[in-house]
N, C-alpha and C positions, 0 to 999 in steps of 0.2 A: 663510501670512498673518501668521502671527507674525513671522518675520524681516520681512516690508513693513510691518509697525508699526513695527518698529526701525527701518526707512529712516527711516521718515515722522519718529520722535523726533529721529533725527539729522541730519536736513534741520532740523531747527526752529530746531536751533543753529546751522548753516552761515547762516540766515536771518537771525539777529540784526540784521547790520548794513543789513538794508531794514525790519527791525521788528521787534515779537512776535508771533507766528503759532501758535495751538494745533498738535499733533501731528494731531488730527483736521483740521484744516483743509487740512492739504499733503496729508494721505493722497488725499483723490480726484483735483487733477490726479495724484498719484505713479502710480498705479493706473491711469489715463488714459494716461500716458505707455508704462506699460507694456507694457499690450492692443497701442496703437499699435508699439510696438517689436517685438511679437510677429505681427504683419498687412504690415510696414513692412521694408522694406531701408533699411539706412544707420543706423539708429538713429533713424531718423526720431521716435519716441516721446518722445526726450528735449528736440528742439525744441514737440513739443506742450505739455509739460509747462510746461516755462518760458512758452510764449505762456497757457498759458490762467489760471497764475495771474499774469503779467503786466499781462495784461487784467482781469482782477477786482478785482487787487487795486491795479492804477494804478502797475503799479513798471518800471522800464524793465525790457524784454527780457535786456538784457547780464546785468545785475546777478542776475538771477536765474538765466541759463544761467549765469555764471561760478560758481554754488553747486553746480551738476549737476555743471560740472566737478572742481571739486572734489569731488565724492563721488564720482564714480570713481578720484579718487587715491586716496585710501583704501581704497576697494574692492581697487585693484591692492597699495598696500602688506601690505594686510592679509593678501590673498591670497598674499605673496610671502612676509611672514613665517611663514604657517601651512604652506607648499609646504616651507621650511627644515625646519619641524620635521617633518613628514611625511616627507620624505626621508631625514632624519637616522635615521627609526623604522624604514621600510621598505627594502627590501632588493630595489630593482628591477631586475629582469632584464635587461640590454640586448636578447637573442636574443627575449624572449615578443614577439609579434605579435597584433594583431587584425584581423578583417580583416571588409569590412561593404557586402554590396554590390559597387560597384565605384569608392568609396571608398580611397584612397592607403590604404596598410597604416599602423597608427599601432605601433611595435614600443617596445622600453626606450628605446632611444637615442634617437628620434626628441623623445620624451615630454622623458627632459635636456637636448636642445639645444635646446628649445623652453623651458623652464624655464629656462635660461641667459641664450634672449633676454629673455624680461618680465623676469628679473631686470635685464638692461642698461635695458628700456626704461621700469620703474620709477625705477632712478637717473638716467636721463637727465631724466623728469620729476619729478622731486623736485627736482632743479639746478635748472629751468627755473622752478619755480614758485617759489622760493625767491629764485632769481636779480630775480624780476619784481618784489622786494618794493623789491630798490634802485631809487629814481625814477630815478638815469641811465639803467639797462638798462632800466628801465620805457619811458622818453619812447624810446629808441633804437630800441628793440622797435618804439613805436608809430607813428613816423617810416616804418620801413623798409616796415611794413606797407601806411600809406598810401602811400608810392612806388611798389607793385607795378603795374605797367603795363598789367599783361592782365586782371585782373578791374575787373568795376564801381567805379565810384565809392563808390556810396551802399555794397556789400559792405566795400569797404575800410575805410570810415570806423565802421560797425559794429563791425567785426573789433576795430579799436582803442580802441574805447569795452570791447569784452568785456573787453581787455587790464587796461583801470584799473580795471575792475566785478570782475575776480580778484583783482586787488591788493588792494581793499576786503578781499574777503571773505578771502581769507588772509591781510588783517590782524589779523581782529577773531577768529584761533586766536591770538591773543598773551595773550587772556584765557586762563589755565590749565585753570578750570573748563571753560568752554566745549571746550576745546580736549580736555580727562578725557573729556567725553562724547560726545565727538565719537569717539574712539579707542575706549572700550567700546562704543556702539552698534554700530562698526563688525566688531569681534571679536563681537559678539551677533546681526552679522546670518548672517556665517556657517556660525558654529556651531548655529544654530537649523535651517540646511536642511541640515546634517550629522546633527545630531538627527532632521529629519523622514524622511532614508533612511534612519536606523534603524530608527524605526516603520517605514515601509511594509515594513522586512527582515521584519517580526512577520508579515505575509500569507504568506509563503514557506516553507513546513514545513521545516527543517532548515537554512536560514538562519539563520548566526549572526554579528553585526555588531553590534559599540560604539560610541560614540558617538565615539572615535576614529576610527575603521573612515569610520564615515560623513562625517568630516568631511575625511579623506584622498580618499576616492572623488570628494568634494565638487573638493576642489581639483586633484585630476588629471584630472576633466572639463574643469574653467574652461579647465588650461592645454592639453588634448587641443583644443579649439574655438581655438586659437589657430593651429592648423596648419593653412595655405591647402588648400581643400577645395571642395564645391559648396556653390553658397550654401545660407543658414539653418543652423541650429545640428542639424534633423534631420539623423541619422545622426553627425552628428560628436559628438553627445553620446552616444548610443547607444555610440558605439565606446571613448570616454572612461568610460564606469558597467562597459560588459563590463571594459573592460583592469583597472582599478580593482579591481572585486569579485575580478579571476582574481589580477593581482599580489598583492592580500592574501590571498589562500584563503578568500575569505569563502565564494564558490560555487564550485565548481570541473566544473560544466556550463555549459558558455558557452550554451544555448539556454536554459537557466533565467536566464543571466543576463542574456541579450539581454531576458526578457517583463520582470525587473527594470527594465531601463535603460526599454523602452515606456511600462511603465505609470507609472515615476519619472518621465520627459519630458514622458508626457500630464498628468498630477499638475501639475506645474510649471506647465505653459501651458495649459491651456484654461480651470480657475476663474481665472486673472488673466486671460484676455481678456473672460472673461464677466463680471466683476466690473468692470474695467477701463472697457467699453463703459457698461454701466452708470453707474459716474463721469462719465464723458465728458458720457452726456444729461442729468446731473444738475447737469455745469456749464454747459449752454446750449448744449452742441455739440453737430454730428450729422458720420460721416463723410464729408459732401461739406464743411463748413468746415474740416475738419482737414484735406483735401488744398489747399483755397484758400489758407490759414494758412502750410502750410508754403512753397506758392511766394511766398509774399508775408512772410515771415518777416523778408527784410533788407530790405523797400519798403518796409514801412505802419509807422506808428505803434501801440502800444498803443488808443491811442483811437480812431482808425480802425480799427482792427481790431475793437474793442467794436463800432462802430456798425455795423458790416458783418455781425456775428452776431445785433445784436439787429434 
């Protein structure tokens, strides 16, 4: 809950440029979004997010998803810097295997060339996001978009309003400060859930794991869930905490380390869906508008949508 404080801090600044917003005030849609992301295929949680404080708070949709988006780049750089140095310290075995189920085996090699790709598809959207800030590629971009043939109208014209609602919002990182905090909250988010697998290591008699320890395991899950699998993150995180804990010697009983990976996955997700739901009915929604919301996400207006909940 402590690293989704830190989201919430570092959302506040990505916000600047629709306004000033307390850190308490994004936390409950944040938290809302979450639950939903954790109930939801597609990420569905993160359009909630943007509609519901959209709607409250009267700011176009784009503008606010283009903030979300951006907090996953960082999320991914951050992750891709910490993955460097983790690798740098660790010493991964190509031959160690896990295996979960009936589950694709996730081995050393697998784990690198998947760490290879984010690496690629970090740089590719770093370029892209950077590239958007020039108005020619900007308008080109947003040209090509409206010309695409086969989706909606009213989708397309969306799509390219988000376009310029990005551009805003990574303009207003040219502010330094802004831009300081934005990059520490974002190192503060995941070194806090590296930290909380260490505590949870304290329930585990003869488990022994730093804060190092945890915050490796942290990122060779992230990039373990990156490998096409069955949907949802069950099992493929599980298989991500065992390989983790077995590569470092933290445990070296893989069924001790499977009840770790459980009970660390249950930890994770069920007090944010419970907390999360919570949020939701505390911003005027119940889960039959959050399914209405999302199909109507590129149709309705902001204000149409308020009038449709209340």
């Amino acid at each position: 809950f402590l690293s989704m404080w830190f989201r919430a801090l570092r959302w506040r600044y990505l916000m600047l440029p629709s306004g000033s917003f307390t850190a308490r005030r994004l936390f409950s849609p944040m938290m809302a979004g979450f639950a939903i992301n954790s109930l939801f295929p597609a990420r569905a949680g993160e359009f909630l997010r943007a509609s519901v404080l959209s709607i409250r708070e009267r700011l176009p949709f784009s503008a606010v998803f283009g903030t979300i988006v951006l907090e996953r780049i960082f999320d991914s750089v951050t992750l891709l810097v910490l993955a460097a140095v983790t690798f740098s310290m660790v010493n991964i075995d190509p031959a160690l295997n896990v295996t979960y189920g009936s589950l694709p085996v996730l081995t050393g090699a697998k784990l690198k060339a998947a760490s290879l790709q984010f690496s690629y598809f970090c740089a590719v959207l770093l370029v892209a996001s950077i590239a958007i800030l020039v108005p020619a590629v900007r308008r080109l971009t947003e040209r090509v978009i409206v010309a695409v043939p086969f989706a909606p109208r009213r989708i397309r014209e969306r799509l390219a309003d988000m376009v310029e609602s990005f551009a805003t919002g990574m303009a207003s990182l040219k502010n330094i400060r802004s831009l300081a905090f934005v990059v520490l909250y974002s190192v503060a988010v995941w070194v806090t859930v590296g930290l909380s697998m260490q505590v949870l290591a304290y329930g585990f008699p003869g488990m022994r794991m730093t804060t190092v320890d945890g915050i490796a395991i942290t990122v060779i899950t992230c990039i373990a869930i990156l490998i096409p699998a069955a949907p949802g993150y069950w099992g493929l995180m599980e298989i991500g905490f065992v390989f983790g804990l077995l590569v470092l010697g933290v445990e070296k009983d893989q069924g001790r380390a499977l009840a770790y990976a459980f009970v660390c996955h249950s930890l994770q997700i069920f007090p944010i869906i419970a907390v999360g739901l919570i949020c939701l009915w505390r911003e005027g929604f119940s889960l039959h508008q959050v399914l209405e919301r999302m199909k109507q996400t590129f149709g309705e207006t902001p204000d149409a949508a308020q009038n449709s909940t209340q």
